[in-house]
C-alpha positions in Angstrom: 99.8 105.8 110.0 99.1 104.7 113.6 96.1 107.6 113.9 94.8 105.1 110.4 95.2 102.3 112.9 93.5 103.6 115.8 90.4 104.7 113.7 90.1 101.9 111.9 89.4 99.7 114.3 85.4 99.8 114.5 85.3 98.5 111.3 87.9 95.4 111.8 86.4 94.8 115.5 82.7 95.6 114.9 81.4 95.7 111.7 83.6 93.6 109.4 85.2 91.0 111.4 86.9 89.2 109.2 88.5 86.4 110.4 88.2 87.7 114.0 85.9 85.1 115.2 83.2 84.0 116.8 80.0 85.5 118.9 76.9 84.3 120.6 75.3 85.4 117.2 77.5 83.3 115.1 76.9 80.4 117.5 73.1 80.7 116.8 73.8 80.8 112.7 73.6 84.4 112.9 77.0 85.0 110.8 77.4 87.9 109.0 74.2 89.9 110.0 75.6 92.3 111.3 78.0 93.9 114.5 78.9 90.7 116.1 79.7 92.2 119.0 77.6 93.8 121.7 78.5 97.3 123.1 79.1 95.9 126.4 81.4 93.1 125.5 83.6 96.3 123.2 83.3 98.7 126.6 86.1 97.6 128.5 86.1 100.1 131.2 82.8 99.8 131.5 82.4 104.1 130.8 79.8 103.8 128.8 81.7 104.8 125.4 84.1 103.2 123.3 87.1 104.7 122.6 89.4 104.1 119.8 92.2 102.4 122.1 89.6 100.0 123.3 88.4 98.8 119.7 91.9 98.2 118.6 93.0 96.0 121.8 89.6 94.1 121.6 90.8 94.0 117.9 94.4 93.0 118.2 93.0 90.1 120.8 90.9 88.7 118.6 93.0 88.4 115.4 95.7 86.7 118.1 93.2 84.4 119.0 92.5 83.6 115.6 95.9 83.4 114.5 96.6 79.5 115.6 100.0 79.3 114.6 101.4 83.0 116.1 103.4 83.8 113.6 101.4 87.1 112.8 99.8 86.8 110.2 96.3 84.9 109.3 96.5 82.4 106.6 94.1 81.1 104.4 93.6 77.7 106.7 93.8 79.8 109.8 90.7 82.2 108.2 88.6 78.9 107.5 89.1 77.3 110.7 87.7 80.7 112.6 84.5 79.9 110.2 84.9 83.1 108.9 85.1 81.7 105.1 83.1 79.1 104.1 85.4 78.0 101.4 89.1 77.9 100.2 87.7 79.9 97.3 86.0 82.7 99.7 89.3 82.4 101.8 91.1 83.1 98.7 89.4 86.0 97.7 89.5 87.5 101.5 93.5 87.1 101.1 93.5 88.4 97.5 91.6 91.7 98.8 93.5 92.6 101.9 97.0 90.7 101.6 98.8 94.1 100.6 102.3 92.8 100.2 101.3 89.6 98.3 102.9 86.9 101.0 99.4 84.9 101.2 98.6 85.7 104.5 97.4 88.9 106.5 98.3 91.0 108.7 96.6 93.1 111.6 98.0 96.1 109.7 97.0 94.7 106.4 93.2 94.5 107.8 93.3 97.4 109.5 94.4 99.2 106.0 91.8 97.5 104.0 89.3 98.9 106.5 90.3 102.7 106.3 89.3 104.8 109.2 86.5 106.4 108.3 83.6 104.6 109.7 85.1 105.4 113.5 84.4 108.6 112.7 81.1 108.0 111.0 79.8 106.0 113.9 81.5 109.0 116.2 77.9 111.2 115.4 78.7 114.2 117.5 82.8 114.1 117.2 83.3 113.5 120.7 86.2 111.1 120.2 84.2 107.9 121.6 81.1 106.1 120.3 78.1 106.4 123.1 75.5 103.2 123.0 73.1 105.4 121.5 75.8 105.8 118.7 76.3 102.3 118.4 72.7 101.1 118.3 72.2 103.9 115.4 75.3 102.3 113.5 74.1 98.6 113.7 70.3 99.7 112.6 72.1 102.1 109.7 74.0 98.8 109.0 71.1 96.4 109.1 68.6 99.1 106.6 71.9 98.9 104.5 71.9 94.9 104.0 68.5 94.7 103.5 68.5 97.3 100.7 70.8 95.4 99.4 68.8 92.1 99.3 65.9 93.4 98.0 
């Protein structure tokens, strides 16, 4: 279970973010178009390559910072407030999708489940255990072609 953790953390911290906040992008009315986070800002030692252990503490810090109350757990008022959901009824349906034990809230381990771990690895394009820059720009333009297929 914890290796599910650790490799599912690109998605929660990078490409999903649900709930996790706010970015320079989301500032500017950018929400939603994709990684909201730069490779820089997810490198915390600065090495050049992100390593599992760095996206889930960058991860867990961001879904404390978002949960207002600290009890754990991110409730429906605590998911609007981050901006993340427009709407109760958005809010609703994030919690109806990833609330695995049905207590109305979620948990880091609840979004981190939802998420599964395969896009670490996807994103991980030679298997070298760490996502390079190059790696990461590759996964964001893969991403964007993705949501504009989508829209069209």
């Amino acid at each position: 279970m914890n290796n599910l953790v650790l490799m599912s953390t690109l998605s929660l911290a990078i490409l999903l973010g649900d709930a996790l906040g706010h970015t320079a992008e989301a500032s500017e009315g950018k929400a939603g178009k994709g990684p909201r986070h730069s490779f820089s800002e997810l490198d915390a030692n600065s090495d050049g390559q992100l390593t599992k252990e760095e996206l889930e503490n960058h991860a867990q810090a961001r879904f404390e910072e978002s949960d207002s109350n600290g009890d754990g757990a991110l409730s429906r008022d605590e998911l609007i407030a981050r901006g993340k959901s427009k709407s109760e009824q958005r809010a609703n349906k994030i919690i109806e999708r990833i609330d695995s034990n049905g207590d109305g809230a979620i948990t880091f381990a609840e979004m981190q489940e939802a998420r599964g771990g395969r896009l670490f690895e996807k994103a991980d394009a030679n298997g070298d255990g760490a996502i390079s820059e190059e790696e990461f720009a590759e996964m964001k333009a893969n991403r964007k072609a993705r949501r504009s297929n989508k829209s069209d």
